[in-house]
N, C-alpha and C positions, 0 to 999 in steps of 0.2 A: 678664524672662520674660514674653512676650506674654498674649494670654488661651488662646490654643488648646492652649497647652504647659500651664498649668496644668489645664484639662480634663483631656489623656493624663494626667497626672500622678496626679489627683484619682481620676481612671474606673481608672488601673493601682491605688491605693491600696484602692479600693472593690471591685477583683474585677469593675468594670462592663463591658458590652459595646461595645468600642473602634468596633466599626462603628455603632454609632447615631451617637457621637461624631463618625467622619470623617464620617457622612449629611449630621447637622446642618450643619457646616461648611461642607461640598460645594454643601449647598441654600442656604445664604445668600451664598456665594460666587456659585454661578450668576445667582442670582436679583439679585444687586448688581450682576453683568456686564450683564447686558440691560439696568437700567437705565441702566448709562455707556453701552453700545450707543445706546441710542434719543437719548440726551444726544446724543452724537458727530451722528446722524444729524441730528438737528435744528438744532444748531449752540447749544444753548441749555440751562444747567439749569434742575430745575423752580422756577418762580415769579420768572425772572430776566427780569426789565423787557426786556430784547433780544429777548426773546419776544414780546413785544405787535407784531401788526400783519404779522408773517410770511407769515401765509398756511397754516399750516399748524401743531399744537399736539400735547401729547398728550391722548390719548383713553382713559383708564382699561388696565385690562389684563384677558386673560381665564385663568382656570386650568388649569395642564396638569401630569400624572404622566408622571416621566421612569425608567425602572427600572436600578440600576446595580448593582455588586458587593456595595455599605453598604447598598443599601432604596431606596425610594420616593422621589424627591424631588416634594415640592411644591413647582412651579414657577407663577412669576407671569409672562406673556408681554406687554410691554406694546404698546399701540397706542397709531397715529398718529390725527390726526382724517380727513386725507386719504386713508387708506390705502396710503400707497406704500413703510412700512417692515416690510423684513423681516429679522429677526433672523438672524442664522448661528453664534450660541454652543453655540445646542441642534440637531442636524440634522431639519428640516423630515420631514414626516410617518416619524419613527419616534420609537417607547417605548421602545425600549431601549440601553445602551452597547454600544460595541463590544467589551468585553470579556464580555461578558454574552451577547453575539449569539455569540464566536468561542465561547464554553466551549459552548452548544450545539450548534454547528456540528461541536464535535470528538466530543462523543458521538455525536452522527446517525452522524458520518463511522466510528466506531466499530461499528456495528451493532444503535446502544439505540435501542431502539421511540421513537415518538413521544410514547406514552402515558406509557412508562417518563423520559422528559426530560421531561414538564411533570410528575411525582412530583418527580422530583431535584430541579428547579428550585425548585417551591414548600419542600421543605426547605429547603434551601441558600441561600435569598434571604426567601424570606417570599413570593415573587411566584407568583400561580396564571396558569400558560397553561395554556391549550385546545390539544390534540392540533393543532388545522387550524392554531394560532400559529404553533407549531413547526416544521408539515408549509411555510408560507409560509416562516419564517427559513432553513431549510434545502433550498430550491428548489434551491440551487447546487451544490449534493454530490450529487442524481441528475442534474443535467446534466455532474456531471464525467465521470459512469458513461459515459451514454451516448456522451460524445466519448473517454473512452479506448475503448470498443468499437469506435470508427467510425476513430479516427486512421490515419492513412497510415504504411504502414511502410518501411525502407528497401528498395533491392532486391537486397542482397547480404547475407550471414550467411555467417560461415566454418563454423561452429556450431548445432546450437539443441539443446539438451537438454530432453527429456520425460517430464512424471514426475506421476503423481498422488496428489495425499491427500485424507484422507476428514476430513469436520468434520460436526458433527449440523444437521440442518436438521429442521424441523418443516412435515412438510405433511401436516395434521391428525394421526397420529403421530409421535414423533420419529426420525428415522433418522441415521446416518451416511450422506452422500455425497461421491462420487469429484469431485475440483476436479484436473481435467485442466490444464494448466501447459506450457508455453512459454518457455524464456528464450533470448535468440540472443544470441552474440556477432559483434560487425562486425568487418570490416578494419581498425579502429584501436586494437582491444580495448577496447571499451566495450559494456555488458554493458545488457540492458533485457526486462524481461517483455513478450513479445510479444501474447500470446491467451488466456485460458482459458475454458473450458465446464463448466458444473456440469451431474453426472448421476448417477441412485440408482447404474449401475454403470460400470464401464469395457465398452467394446466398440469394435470396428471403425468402426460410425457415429458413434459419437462422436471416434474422433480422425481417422478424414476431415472430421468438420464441423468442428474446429479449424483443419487445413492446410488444408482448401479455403477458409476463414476467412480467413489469411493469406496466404494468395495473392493473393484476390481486394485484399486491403489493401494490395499491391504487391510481397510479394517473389515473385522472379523465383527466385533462383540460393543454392542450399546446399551446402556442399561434405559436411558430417556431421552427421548427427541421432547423438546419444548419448541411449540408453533404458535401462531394465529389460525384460524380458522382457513388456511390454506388452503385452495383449491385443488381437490385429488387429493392429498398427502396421503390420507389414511390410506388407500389403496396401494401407493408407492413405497410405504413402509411395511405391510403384510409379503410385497413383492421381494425384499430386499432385506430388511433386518425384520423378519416374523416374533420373533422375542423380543423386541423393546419396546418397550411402554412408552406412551407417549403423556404429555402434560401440555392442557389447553391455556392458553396465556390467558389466566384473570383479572389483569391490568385492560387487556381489549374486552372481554366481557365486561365487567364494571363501567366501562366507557361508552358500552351497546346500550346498557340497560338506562344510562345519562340521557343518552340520545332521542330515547322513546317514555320517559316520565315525566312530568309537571318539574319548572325550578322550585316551586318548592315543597318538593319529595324527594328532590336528589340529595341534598345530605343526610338526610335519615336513612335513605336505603343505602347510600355509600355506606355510611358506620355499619350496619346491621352486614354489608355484604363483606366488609376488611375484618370482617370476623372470622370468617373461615380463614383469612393466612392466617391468622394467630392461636387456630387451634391444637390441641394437645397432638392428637389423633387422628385420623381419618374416621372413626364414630362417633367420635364427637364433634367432627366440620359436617358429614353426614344428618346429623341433629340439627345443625346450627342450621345449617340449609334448609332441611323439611321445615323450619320454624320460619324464614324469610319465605318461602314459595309459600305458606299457609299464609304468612300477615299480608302479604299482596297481591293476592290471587285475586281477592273482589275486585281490587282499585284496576290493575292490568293482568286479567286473567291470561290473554292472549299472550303478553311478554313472558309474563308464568311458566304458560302453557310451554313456548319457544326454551326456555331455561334447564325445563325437566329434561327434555329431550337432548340439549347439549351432554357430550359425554366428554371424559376425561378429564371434572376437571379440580379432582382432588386428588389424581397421582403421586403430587409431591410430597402428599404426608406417608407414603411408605419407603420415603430414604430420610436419613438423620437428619436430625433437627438443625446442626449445625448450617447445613448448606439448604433449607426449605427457601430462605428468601431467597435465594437465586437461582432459584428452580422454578416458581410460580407463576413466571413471567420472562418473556420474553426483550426485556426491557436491555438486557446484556448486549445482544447482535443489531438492535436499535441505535440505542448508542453510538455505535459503530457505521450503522449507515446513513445516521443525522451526518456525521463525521463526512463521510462522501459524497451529501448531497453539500455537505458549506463549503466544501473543497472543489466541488465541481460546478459551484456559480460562476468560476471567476474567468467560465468559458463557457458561453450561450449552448453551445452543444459540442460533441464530438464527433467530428466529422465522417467517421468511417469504424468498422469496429475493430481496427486494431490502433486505434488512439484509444478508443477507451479499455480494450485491453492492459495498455500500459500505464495508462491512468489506475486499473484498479489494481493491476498486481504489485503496484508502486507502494500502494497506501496499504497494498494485504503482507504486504513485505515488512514494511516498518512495523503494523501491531503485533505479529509472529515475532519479531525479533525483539520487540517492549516485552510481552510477555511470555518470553518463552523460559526467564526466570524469576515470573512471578509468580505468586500461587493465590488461587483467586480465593476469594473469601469462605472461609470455613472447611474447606478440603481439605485442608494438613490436620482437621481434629478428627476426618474419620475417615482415613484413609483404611482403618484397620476393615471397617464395614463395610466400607464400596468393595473392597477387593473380594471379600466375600460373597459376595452379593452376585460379583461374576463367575461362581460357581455354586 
């Protein structure tokens, strides 16, 4: 049994704190490595006669604090008389491990203040950094921001689904705001967060400054935008892509219509209304339709009434069968922003809007990168007829 083994052994027996133990270790470990380093470089140990007359010797060493997962190391960096050796055990001007640098990098990436990661830190390590330490370690996670803002996008989407949710931000009070959303599907069914725009509410100008966003980013050609009842939209899509259809989400109508019937009328009219996704055609969901707006016109003329007038919302039956059910509904970019609202409990609000910048581009980075080889359901059976379709 070595000596380090009887340490754990010793440190488990006493109840002691196992990371002083690995510190210790770590620091004497390192600090033994530089000086075989500066050996190797020299060609000579210390005080070995093969040394005399070289030309070159050691020269003391000077002190350096390394900060890791265990604590502190005190490190000894030794030097040459010459000055031509340089160590590479320890990485040259930095104090910290990389494991140590990644753990604040993923809270930054998280949306914890600056101030709030050198609190954590000095818990969780013993180590005190300065806001401006942190704000340097984590340079790299606002330049992700800004290059996914700025990235080139493709110029084709069979797809893009629109839909917004609300998270608290604090600008000087705390409010709930609207985080406007984008996700496109391509011709190969691979799926990627396109754009989004944070604003206290939804409107017209905000989701033109989204599509004229993406546009300008390079897409050209969409065959269907699928929304909710959106405020503006219509208008910002006549502005911006005048050719694509759009498809009204019949998961939130069917939900409207719940909301304003007798309980017990809503399962009868539900069956009667999940009849249009399951039809053939668009003349015969047309049909099916005229026959539900007749059977409950007496009971809620006015809801009826409200129903006839809604438009778009059998677009889906003019692309293949394959992909209708993920076209009907908006249920896809939902998903994805339940996903954001359970992810962003476990912080009452975000302080300022570049926390939660980096909170969303964090979480639009990961699903981009889950599926950007997969192919979402039914797209690889009719790829032959989307691609047609765009011309």
């Amino acid at each position: 049994m070595n000596q380090f083994t009887t340490k754990i052994m010793s440190a488990l027996a006493q109840q002691q704190d196992l990371d002083e133990i690995f510190r210790q270790h770590l620091e004497e470990a390192v600090n033994e490595l530089l000086k075989l380093e500066l050996s190797s470089f020299l060609g000579y140990e210390p005080y070995d006669r093969e040394g005399f007359h070289t030309g070159n010797s050691r020269n003391g060493q000077y002190a350096r604090k390394f900060k890791t997962r265990y604590g502190e190391l005190a490190l000894q960096i030794p030097r040459d008389r010459n000055g031509d050796f340089h160590q590479h055990t320890v990485p040259a001007y930095r104090r910290n491990s990389d494991s140590l640098e990644t753990t604040v990098i993923q809270l930054y990436r998280k949306g914890i203040t600056t101030s709030e990661i050198a609190d954590l830190m000095e818990k969780m390590y013993g180590h005190f950094y300065t806001p401006q330490t942190i704000s340097n370690m984590t340079q790299a996670v606002s330049e992700q921001v800004t290059q996914f803002k700025a990235r080139p996008l493709s110029t084709q989407y069979v797809c893009v689904y629109l839909d917004a949710t609300y998270l608290p931000l604090r600008r000087d009070t705390v409010e709930k705001e609207a985080i406007h959303i984008a996700i496109g599907v391509k011709l190969d069914g691979t799926k990627e967060v396109l754009a989004y725009t944070v604003a206290p509410t939804e409107s017209t100008g905000v989701w033109s400054e989204l599509l004229t966003d993406i546009r300008q980013r390079g897409v050209r050609d969409v065959l269907l935008f699928i929304a909710d009842g959106l405020v503006g939209l219509q208008s910002a899509l006549e502005k911006s892509f005048p050719k694509a259809k759009l498809q009204r989400c019949l998961i939130h109508v069917s939900r409207t219509l719940c909301n304003h019937v007798r309980v017990n009328d809503r399962k009868p009219m539900m069956g009667e209304f999940k009849a249009l996704h399951q039809a053939a055609d668009k003349k015969g969901a047309q049909e099916l339709l005229n026959q539900f707006l007749n059977h409950w016109q007496g009971r809620y003329s006015r809801l009826m009434d409200r129903l006839k007038k809604t438009e778009n919302l059998l677009t889906f039956l003019e692309f293949p069968p394959s992909i209708r059910a993920s076209i009907y509904s908006t249920n896809m970019i939902e998903s994805f922003n339940k996903k954001l609202k359970r992810y962003s409990k476990r912080k009452e609000q975000f302080p300022n809007e570049d926390s939660l910048d980096r909170f969303l581009v964090t979480q639009m980075i990961d699903y981009n990168t889950k599926f950007s080889v997969h192919c979402h359901r039914g797209f690889n059976q009719c790829r032959d007829t989307l691609e047609s379709m765009f011309h």
